[in-house]
N, C-alpha and C positions, 0 to 999 in steps of 0.2 A: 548477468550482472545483477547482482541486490540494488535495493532501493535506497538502502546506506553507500555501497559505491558511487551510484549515479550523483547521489547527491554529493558525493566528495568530489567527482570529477567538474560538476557543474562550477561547486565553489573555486575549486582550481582555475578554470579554465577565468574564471571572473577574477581571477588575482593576478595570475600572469598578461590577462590583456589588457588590464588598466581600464574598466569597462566609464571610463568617466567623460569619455571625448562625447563632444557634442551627437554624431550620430551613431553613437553604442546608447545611446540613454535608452531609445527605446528596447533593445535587444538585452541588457543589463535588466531593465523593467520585467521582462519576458522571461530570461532566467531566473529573477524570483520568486516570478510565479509557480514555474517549474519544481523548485526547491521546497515551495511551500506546498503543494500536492505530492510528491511525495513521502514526506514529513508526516500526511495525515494517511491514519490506520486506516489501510481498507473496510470497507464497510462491509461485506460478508464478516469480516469477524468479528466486530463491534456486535453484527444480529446475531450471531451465532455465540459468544458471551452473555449476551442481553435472555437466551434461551434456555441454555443451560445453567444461569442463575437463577431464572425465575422458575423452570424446573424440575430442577435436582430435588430427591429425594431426601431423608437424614441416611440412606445407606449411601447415597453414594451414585444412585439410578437416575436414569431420567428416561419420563414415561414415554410408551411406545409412541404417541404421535408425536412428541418432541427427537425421539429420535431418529422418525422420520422426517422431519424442518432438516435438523442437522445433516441429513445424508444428500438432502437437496443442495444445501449451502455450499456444501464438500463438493459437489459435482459440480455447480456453478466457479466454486471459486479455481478448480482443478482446470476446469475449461479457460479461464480469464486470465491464468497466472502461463508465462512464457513455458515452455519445456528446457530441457538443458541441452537437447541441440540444436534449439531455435535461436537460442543465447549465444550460442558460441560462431 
C-alpha cells in the first residue's frame, strides 16, 4: 500500500464512522496525526535532493564522495521502505 492510499483509506474510514461522538475525539485526534505524517516527504529524499543540488556539476555529474552519501541514502532508504511481499 502507498502512502497516498493509506492516507485515502484513513480519510474514508473517518467519514464513514462519524468520528465526532464524544469517545472517537481522541481516536479522530490520532488519525490526524496519522494523515499528517504521512503527507510529509520522507526525509532520505529531502537529504538526498539537498546533495544532489548542492552537488551537481554544469555536466550533469555529481562528484565521487556525493555519490557515495547517495548510495548510502539508497541503501538506508531500500532497508526502511516495505517490500512488496511484506505489503501484500
Amino acid at each position: 500500500m502507498t502512502r497516498e492510499e493509506a492516507i485515502a483509506r484513513i480519510k474514508e474510514h473517518k467519514n464513514i464512522h462519524k468520528m465526532n461522538e464524544p469517545r472517537a475525539i481522541l481516536i479522530s485526534e490520532a488519525l490526524d496525526i496519522a494523515i499528517e505524517a504521512l503527507e510529509q516527504e520522507p526525509i532520505l529524499d529531502k537529504i538526498r535532493t539537498e546533495i544532489i543540488d548542492k552537488y551537481m556539476t554544469a555536466t550533469g555529474e555529481v562528484n565521487t564522495v556525493a555519490k557515495g552519501c547517495l548510495q548510502i541514502i539508497d541503501k538506508y532508504k531500500a532497508e526502511s521502505e516495505p517490500q512488496e511481499s511484506e505489503e501484500k
